[in-house]
Structures are given as structure tokens and as C-alpha cells.
N, CA, C and O atoms as a DFTB+ gen file, in Angstrom:
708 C
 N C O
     1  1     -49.012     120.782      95.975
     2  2     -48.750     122.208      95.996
     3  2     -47.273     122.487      96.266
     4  3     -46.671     123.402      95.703
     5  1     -46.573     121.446      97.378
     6  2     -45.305     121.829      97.327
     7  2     -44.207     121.941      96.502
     8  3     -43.198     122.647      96.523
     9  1     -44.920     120.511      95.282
    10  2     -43.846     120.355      94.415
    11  2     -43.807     121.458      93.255
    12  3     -42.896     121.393      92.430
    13  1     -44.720     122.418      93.174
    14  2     -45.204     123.360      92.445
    15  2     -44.194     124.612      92.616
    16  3     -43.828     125.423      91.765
    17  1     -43.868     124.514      93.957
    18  2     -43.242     125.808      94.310
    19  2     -41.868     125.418      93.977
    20  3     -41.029     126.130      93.425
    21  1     -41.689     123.811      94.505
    22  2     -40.296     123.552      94.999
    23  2     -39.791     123.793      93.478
    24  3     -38.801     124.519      93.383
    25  1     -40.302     123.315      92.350
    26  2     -39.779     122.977      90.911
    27  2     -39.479     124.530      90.719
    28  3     -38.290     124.732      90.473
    29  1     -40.666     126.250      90.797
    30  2     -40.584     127.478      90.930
    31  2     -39.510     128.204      91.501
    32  3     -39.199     129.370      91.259
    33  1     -38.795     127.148      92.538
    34  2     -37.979     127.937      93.439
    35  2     -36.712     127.985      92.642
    36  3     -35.819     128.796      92.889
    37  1     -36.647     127.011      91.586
    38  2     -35.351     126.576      90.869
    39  2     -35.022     127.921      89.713
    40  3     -34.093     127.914      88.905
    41  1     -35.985     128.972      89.875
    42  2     -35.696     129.533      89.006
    43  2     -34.873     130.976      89.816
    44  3     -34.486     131.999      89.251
    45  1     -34.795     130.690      91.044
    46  2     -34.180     131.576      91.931
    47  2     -32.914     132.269      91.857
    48  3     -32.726     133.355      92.405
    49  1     -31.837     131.502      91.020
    50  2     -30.449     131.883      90.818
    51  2     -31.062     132.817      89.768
    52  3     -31.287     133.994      90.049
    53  1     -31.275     132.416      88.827
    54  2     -31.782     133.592      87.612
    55  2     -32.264     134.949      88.391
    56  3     -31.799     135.968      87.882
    57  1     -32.862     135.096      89.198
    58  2     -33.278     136.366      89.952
    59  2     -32.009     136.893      90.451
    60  3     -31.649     138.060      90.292
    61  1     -31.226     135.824      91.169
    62  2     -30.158     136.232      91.691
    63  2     -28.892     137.330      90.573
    64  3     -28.285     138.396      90.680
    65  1     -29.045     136.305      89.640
    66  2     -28.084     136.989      88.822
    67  2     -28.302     138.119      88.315
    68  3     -27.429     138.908      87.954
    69  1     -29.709     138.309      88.238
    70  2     -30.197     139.877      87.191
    71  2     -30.214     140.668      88.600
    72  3     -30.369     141.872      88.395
    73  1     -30.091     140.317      90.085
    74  2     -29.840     141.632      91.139
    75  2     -28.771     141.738      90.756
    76  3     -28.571     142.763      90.105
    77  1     -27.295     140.558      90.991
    78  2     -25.858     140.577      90.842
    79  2     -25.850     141.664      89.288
    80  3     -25.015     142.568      89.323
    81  1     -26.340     141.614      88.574
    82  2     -26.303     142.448      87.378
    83  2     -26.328     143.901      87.660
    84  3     -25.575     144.873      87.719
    85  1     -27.186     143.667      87.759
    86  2     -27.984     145.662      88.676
    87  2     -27.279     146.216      89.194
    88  3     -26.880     147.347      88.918
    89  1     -26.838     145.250      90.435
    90  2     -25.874     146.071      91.681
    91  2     -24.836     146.166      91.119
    92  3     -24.174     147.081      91.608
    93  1     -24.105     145.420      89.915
    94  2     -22.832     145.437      89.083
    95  2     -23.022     147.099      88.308
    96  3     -22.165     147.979      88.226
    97  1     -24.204     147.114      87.895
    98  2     -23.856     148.153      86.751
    99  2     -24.210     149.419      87.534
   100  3     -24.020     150.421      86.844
   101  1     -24.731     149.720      88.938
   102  2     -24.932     150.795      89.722
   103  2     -23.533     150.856      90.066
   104  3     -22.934     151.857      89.674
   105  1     -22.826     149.907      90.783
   106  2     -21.271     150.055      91.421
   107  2     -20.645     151.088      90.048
   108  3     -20.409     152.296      90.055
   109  1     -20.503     150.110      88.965
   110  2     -19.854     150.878      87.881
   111  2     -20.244     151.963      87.413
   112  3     -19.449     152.382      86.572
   113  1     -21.392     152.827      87.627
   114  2     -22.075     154.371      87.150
   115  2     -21.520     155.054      88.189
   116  3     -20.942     156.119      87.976
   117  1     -21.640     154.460      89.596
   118  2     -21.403     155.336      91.104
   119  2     -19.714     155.764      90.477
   120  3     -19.231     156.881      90.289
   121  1     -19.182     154.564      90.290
   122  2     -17.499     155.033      90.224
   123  2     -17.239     156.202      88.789
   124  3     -16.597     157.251      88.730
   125  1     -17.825     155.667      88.039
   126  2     -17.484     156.389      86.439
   127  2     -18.320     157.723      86.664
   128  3     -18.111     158.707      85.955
   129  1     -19.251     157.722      87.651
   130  2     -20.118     159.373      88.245
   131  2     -18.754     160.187      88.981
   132  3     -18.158     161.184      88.573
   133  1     -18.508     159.342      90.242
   134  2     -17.001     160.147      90.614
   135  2     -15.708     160.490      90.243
   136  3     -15.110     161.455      90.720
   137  1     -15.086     159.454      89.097
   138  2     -14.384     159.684      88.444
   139  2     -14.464     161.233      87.446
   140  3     -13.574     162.054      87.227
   141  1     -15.619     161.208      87.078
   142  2     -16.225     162.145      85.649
   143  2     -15.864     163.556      86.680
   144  3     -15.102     164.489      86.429
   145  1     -16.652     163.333      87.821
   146  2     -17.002     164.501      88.888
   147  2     -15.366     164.913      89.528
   148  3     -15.218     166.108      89.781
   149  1     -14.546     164.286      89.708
   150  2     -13.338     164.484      90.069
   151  2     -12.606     165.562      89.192
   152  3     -12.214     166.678      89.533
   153  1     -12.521     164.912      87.927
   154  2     -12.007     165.367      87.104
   155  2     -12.171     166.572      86.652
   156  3     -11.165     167.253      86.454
   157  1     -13.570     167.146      86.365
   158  2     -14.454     168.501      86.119
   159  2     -14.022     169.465      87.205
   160  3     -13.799     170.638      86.904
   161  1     -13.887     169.022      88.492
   162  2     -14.158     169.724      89.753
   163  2     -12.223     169.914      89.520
   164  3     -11.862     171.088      89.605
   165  1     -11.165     168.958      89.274
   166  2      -9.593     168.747      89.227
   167  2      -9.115     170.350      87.933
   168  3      -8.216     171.183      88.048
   169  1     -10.116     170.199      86.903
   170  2     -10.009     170.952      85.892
   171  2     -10.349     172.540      86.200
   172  3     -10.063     173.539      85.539
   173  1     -10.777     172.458      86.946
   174  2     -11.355     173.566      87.108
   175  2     -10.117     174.745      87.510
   176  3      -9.907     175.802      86.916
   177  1      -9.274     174.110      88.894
   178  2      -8.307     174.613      89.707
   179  2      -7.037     173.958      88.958
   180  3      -5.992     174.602      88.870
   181  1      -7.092     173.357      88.710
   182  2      -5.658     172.588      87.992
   183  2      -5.352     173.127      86.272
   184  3      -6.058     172.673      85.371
   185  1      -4.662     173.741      86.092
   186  2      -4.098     173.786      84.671
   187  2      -4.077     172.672      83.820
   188  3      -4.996     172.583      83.006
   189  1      -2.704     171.292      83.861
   190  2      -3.249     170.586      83.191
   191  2      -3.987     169.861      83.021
   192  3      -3.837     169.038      82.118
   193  1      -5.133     169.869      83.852
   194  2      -5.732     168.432      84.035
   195  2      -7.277     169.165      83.223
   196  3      -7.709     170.205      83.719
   197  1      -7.857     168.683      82.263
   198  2      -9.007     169.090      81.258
   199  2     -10.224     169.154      82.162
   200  3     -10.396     168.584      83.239
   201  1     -11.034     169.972      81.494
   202  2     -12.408     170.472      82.436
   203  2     -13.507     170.061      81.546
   204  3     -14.419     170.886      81.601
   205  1     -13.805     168.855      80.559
   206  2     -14.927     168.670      79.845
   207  2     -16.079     169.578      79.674
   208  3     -16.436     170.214      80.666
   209  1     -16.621     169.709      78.720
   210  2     -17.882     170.789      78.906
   211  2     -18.886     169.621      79.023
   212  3     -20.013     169.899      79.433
   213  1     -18.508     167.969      78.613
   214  2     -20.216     167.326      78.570
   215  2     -20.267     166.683      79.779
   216  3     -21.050     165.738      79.878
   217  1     -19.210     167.180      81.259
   218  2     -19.051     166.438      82.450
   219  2     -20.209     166.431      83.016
   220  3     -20.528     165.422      83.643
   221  1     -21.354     167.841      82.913
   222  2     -22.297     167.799      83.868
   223  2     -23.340     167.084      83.482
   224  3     -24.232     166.746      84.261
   225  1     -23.312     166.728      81.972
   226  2     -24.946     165.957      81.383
   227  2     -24.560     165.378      81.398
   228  3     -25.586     164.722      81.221
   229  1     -23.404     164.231      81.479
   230  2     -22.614     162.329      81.932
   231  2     -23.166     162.400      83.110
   232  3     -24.132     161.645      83.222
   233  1     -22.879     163.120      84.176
   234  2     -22.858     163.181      85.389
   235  2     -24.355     163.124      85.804
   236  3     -24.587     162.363      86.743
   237  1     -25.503     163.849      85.228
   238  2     -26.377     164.044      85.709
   239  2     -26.902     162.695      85.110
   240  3     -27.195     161.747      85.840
   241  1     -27.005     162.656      83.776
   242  2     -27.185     161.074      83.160
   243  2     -26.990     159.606      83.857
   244  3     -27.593     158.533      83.824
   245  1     -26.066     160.021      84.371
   246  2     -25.350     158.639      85.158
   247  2     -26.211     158.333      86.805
   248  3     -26.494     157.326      87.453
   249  1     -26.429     160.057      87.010
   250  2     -27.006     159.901      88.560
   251  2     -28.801     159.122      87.751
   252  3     -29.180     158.079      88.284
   253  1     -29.465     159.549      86.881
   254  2     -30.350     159.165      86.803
   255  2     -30.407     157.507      86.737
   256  3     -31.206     156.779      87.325
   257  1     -29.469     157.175      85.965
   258  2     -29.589     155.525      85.748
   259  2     -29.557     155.258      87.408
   260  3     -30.534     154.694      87.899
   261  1     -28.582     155.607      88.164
   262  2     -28.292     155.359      89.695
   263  2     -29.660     155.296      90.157
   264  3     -30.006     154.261      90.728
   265  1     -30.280     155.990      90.045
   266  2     -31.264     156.467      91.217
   267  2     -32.845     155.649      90.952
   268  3     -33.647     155.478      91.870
   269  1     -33.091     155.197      89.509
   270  2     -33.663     154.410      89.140
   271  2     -33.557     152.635      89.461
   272  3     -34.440     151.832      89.764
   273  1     -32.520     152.514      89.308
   274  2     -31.993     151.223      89.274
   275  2     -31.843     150.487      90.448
   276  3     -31.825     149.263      90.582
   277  1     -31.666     151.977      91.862
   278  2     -31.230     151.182      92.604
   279  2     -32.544     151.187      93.952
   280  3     -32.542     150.804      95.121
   281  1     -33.817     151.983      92.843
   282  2     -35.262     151.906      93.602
   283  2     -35.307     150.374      92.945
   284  3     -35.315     149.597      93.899
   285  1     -35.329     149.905      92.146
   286  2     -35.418     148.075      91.505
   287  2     -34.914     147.567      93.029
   288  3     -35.541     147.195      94.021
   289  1     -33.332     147.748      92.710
   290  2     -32.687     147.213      94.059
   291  2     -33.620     146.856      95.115
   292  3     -34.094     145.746      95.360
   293  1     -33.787     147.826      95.627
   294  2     -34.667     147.930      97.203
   295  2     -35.672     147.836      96.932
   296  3     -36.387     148.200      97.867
   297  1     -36.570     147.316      95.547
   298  2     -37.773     146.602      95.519
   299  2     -37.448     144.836      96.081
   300  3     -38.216     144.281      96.867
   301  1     -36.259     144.180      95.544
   302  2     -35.752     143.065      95.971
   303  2     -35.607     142.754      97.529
   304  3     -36.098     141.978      98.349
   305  1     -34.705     143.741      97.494
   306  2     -34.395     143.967      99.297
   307  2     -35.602     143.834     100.199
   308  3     -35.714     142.884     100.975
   309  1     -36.514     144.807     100.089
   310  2     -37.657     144.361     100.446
   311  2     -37.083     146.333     101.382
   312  3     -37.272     146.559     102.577
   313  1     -36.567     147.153     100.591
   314  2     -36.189     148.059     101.600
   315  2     -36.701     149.357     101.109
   316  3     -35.801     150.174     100.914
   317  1     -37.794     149.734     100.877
   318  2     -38.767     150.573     100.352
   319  2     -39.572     151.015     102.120
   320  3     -40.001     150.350     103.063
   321  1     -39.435     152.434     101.816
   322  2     -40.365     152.680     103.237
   323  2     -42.038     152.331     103.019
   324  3     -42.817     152.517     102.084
   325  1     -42.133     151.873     104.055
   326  2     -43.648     151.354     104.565
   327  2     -44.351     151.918     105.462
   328  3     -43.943     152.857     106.145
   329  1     -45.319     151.475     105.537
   330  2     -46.452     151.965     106.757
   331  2     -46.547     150.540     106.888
   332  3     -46.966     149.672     106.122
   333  1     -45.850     150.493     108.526
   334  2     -46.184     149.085     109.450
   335  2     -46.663     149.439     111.120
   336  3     -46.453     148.816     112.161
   337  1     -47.512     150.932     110.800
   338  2     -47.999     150.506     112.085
   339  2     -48.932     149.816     112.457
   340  3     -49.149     149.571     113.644
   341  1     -49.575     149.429     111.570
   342  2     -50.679     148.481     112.164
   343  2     -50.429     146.954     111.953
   344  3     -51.290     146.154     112.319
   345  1     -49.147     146.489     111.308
   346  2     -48.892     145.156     110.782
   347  2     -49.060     144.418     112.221
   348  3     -49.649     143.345     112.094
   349  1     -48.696     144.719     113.537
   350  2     -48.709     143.513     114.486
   351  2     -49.957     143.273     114.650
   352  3     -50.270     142.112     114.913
   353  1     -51.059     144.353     114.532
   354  2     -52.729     143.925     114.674
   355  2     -53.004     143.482     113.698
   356  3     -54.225     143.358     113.612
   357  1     -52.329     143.055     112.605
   358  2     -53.683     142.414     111.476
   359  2     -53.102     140.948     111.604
   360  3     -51.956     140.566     111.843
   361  1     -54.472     140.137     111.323
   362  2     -53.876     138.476     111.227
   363  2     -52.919     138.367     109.793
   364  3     -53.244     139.081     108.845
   365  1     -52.071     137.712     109.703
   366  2     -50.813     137.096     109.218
   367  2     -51.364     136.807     107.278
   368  3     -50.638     137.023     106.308
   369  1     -52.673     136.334     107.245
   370  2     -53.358     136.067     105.881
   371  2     -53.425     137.623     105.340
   372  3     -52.754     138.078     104.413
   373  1     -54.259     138.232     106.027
   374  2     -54.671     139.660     105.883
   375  2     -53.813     140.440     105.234
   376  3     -53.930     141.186     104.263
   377  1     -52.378     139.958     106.369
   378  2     -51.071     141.047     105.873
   379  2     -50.623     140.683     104.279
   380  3     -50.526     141.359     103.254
   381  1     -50.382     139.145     104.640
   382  2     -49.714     138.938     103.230
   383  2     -50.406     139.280     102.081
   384  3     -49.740     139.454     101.061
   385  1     -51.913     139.445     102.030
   386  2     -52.959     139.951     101.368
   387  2     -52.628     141.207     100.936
   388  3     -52.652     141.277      99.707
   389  1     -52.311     142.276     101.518
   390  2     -52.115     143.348     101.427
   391  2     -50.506     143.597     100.704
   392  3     -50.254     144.362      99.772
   393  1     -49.638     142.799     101.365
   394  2     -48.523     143.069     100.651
   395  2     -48.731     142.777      99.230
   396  3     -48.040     143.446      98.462
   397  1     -49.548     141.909      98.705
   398  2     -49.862     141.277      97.662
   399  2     -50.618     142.014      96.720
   400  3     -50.277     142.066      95.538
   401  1     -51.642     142.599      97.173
   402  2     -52.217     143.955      96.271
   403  2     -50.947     145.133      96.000
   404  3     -50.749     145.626      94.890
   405  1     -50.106     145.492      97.285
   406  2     -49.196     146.806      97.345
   407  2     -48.121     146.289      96.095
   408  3     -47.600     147.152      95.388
   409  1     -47.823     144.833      95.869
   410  2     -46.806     144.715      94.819
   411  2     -47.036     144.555      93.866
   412  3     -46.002     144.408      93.214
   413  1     -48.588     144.424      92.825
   414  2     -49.218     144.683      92.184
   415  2     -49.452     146.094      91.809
   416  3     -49.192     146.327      90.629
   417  1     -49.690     146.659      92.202
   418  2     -49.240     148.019      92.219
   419  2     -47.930     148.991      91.670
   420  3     -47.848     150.026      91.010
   421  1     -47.069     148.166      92.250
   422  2     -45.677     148.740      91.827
   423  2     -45.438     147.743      90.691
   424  3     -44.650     148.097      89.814
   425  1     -45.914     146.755      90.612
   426  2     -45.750     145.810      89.301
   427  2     -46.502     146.661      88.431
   428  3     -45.949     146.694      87.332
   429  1     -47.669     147.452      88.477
   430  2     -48.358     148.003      87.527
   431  2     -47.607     149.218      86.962
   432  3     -47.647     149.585      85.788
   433  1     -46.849     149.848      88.060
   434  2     -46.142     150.720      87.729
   435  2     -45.161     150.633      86.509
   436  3     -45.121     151.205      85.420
   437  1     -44.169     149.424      87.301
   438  2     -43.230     149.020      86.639
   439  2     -43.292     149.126      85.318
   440  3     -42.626     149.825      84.554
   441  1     -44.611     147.967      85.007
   442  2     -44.812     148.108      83.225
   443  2     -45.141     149.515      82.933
   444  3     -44.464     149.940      81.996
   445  1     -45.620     150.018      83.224
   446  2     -45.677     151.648      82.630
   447  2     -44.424     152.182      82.458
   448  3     -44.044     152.496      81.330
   449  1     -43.550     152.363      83.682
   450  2     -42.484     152.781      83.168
   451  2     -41.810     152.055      82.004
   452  3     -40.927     152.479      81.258
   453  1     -42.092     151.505      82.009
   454  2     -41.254     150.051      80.611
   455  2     -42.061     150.663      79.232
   456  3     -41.459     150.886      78.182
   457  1     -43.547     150.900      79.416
   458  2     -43.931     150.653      78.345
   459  2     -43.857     152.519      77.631
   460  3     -43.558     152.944      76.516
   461  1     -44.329     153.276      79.034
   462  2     -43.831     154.666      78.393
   463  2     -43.114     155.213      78.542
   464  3     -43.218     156.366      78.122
   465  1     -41.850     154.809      79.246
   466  2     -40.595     155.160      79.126
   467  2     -39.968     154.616      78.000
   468  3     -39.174     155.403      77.485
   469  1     -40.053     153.637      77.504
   470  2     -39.795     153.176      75.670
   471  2     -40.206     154.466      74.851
   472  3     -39.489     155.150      74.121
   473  1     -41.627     154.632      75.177
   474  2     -42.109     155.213      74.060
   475  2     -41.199     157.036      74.052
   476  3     -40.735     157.570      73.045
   477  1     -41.191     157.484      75.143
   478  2     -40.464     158.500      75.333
   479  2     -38.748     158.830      75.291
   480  3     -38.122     159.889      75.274
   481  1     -38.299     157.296      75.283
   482  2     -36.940     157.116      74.938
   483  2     -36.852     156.725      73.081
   484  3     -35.695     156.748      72.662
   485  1     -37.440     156.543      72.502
   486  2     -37.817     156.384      71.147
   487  2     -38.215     157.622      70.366
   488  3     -37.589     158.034      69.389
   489  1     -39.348     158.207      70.892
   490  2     -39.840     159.707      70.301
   491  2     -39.067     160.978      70.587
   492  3     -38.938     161.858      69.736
   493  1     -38.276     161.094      72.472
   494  2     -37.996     162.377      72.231
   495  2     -36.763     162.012      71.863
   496  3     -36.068     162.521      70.984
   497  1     -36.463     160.916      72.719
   498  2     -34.611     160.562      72.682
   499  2     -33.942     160.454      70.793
   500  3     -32.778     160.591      70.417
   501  1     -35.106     160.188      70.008
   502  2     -34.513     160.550      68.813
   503  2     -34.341     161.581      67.635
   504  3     -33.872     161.739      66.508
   505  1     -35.165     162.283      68.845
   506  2     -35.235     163.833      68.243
   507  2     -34.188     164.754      68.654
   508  3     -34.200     165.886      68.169
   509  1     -33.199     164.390      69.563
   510  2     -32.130     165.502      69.944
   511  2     -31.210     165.023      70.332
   512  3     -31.440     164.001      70.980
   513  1     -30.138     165.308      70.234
   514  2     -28.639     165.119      71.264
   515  2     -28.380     165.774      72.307
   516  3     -29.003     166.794      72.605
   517  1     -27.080     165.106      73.265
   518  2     -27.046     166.149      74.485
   519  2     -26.333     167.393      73.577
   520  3     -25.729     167.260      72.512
   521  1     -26.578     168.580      74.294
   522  2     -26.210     170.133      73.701
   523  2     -24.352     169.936      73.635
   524  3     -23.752     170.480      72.708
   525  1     -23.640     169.191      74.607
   526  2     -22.339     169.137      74.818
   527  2     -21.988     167.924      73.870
   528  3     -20.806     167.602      73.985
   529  1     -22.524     167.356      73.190
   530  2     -21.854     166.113      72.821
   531  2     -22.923     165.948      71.160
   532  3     -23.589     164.921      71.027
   533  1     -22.948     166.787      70.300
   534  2     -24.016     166.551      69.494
   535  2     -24.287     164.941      68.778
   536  3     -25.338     164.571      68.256
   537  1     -23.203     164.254      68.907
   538  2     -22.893     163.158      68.209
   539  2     -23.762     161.952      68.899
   540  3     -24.162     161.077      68.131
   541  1     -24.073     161.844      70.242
   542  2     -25.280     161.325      71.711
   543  2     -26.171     161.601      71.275
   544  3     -26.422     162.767      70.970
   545  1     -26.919     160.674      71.103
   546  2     -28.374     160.362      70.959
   547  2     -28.992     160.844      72.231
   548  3     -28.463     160.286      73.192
   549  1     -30.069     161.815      72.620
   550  2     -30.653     162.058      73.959
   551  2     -31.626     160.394      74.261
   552  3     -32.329     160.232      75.259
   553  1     -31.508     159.728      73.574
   554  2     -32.273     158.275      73.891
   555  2     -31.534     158.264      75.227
   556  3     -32.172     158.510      76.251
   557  1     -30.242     157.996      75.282
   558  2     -29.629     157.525      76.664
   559  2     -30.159     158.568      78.071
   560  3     -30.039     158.240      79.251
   561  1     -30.548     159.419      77.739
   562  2     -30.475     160.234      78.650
   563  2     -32.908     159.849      79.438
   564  3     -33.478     160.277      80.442
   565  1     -33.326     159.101      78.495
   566  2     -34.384     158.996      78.528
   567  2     -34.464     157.040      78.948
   568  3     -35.449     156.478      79.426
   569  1     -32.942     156.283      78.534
   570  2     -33.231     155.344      78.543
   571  2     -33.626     154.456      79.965
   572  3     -34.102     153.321      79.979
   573  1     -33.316     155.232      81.048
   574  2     -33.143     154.821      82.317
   575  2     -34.319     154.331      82.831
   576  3     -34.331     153.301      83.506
   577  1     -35.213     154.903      82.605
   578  2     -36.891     154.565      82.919
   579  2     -37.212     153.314      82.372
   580  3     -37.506     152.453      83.201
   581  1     -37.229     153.043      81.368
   582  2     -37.474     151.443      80.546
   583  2     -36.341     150.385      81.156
   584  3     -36.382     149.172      81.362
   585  1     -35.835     150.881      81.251
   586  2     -34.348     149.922      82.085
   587  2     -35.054     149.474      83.096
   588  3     -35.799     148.497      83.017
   589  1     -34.840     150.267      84.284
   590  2     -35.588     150.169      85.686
   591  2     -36.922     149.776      85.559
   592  3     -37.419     148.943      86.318
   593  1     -37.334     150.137      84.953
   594  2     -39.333     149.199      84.752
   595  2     -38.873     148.225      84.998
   596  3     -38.937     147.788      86.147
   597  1     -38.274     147.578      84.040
   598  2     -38.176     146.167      84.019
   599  2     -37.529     145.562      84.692
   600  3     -37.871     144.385      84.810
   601  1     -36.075     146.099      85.603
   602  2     -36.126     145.350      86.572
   603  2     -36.354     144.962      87.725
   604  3     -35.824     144.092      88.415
   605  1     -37.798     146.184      88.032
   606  2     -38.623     146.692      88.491
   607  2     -40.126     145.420      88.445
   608  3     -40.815     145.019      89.383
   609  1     -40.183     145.154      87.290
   610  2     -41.379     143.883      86.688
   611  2     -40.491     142.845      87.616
   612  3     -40.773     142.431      88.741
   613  1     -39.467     142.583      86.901
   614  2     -38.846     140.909      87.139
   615  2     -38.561     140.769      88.918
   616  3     -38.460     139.683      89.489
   617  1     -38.464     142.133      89.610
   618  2     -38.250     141.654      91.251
   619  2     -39.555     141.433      91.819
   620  3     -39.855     140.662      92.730
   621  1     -40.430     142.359      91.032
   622  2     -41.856     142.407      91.404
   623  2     -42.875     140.987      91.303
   624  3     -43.820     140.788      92.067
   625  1     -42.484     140.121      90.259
   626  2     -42.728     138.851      89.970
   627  2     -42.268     138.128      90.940
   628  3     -43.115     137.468      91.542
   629  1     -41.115     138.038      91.307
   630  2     -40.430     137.141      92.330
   631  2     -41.145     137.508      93.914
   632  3     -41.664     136.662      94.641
   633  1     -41.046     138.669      94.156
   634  2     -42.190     139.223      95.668
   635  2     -43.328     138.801      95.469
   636  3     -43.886     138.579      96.544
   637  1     -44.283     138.461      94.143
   638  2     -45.261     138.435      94.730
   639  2     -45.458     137.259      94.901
   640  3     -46.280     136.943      95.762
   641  1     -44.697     136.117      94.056
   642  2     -44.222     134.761      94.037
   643  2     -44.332     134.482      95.788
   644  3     -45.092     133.903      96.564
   645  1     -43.183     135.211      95.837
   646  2     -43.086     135.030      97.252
   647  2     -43.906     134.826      98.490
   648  3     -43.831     134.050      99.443
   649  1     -44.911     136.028      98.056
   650  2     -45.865     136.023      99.286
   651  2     -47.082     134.759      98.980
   652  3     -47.713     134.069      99.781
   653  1     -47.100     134.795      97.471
   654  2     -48.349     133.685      97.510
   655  2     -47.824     132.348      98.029
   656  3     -48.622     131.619      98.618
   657  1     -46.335     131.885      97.838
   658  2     -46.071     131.406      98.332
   659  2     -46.317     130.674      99.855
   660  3     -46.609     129.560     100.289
   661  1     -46.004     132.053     100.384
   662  2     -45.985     132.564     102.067
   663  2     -47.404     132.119     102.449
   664  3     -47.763     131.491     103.445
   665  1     -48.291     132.703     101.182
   666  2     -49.942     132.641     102.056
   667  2     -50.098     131.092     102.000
   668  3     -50.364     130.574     103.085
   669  1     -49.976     130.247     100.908
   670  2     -50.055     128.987     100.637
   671  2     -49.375     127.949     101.815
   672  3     -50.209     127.238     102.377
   673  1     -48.273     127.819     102.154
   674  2     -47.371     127.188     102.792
   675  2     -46.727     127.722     103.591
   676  3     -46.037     128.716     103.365
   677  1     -46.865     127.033     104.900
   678  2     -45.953     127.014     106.104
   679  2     -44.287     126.642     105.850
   680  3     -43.564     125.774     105.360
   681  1     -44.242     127.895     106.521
   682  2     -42.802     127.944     106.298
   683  2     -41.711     126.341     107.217
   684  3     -40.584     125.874     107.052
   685  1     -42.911     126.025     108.153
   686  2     -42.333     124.666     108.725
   687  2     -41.960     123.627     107.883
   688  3     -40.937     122.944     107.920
   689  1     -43.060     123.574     106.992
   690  2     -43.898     122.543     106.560
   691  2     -42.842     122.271     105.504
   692  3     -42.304     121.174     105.354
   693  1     -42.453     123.927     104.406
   694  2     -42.452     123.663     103.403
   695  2     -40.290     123.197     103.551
   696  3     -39.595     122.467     102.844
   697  1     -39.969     123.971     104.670
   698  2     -38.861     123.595     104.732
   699  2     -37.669     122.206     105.238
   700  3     -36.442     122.121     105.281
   701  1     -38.792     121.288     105.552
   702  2     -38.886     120.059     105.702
   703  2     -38.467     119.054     104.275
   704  3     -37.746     118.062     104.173
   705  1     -39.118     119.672     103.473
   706  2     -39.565     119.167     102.489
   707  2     -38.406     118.977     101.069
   708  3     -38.794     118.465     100.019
């Protein structure tokens, strides 16, 4: 059983890199969100400095990818609010049991968002542009949901990895090894 996991565990950098990815392309929306937002807000009071008309649908666009992407995040993290008042009374099998159904769950989610957030980034997103930018496909503005599913699936795979892990093998045992 150990060598099962140990050979499983090798696929760990790959997880690593698609968080390092995530948190890369949230850093870069957060900055290109304030930049956009600077500028609109600079234009406004400032003569030469330009006041875009498509600043607020980038802006709002950009917060959506943010806010999606970085619930994935804190699926990894493990930093999602919980209900742990009863975790010190339940035995240790029980719990991991439960965490194990709860990430199934959000794994079930996940693919939904993947599978009908596609379908809704495909049907409406190719039926319109943003109103400020007619030349934008509204796909982008729909694409954020199918994004985040999935990297939403792939952390969700690795947690639950994790816990069966956890239920299987002692953490003494297995770190010996």
C-alpha cells in the first residue's frame, strides 16, 4: 500500500505548478485590475491622462476571474470556512470520512461549473460583445467559471487523494518509509 502512494506522491510537483500557475495569473489580474482602476479614476480629474469607456467591464471582468480562481486557491490551502465544532469529539476515521464526502461534493460542483459554465461561455458568450468594446467576444466575460471548475476538479483530486491517503496510513509509519 505504501508503495502505491509513494509512486502517487510523485505526481505532487505537477499540482504544485498548476497552484504556482493560478496564484501567477490572480497576482497578474489583481495588478492589471488596479492599474485599469487607476487610470479611469486618474482620467476622470486629470485632463491628460484618458478615461476609457470599457474600464468598468475589464475591471469588473477581471474581478470575476479573481474571485473565482482564488476560491480554487483556498480549495488547495485547505482555507475555505468550516464547521469544526464538533471535529475534537469525533474519532479521527469518522473525520477524515467526512472530509472525504465534503470534497466530493465540491468536486461535484467543480465539474458542473466546468461542464455548464462551457456550455454558457459557448452559447451566450457567442452571442454578444461587451457594449464598450464591440470587437470582445462576451465568451471572456462568461469564461471564468469553466476556468475555475477545473482548477477547482484538479485541487479537489489531490484533497481527496490526500485524505484517503490519511485514512489508509499513519503518518509515522508512512514517513519512515
Amino acid at each position: 500500500m505504501l508503495n502505491i502512494f509513494n509512486t502517487i506522491d510523485k505526481i505532487k510537483p505537477a499540482y504544485d505548478m498548476v497552484y504556482k500557475i493560478v496564484l501567477l495569473l490572480c497576482k497578474l489580474l489583481l495588478i492589471v485590475d488596479i492599474l485599469i482602476t487607476t487610470m479611469a479614476v486618474a482620467g476622470r480629474y486629470i485632463s491628460f491622462i484618458p478615461d476609457p469607456a470599457w474600464s468598468e467591464e475589464v475591471v469588473l471582468t477581471l474581478m470575476a476571474y479573481m474571485a473565482v480562481l482564488s476560491a480554487a486557491l483556498a480549495i488547495r490551502r485547505k482555507a475555505h470556512i468550516r464547521m469544526t465544532a464538533f471535529d475534537k469529539y469525533l474519532p479521527k476515521k469518522v473525520l477524515i470520512a467526512l472530509d472525504i464526502l465534503a470534497d466530493v461534493a465540491v468536486l461535484a460542483l467543480g465539474v458542473i461549473m466546468v461542464v455548464v459554465g462551457w456550455r454558457y461561455a459557448m452559447l451566450l458568450g457567442s452571442r454578444g460583445s461587451y457594449v464598450s468594446m464591440p470587437s470582445v467576444s462576451r465568451f471572456w466575460m462568461y469564461f471564468p467559471v469553466p476556468l475555475a471548475g477545473t482548477a477547482m476538479v484538479i485541487f479537489e483530486i489531490e484533497s481527496i487523494y490526500n485524505h484517503i491517503k490519511e485514512f489508509f496510513v499513519k503518518e509515522e509509519v508512512y514517513n519512515e518509509c
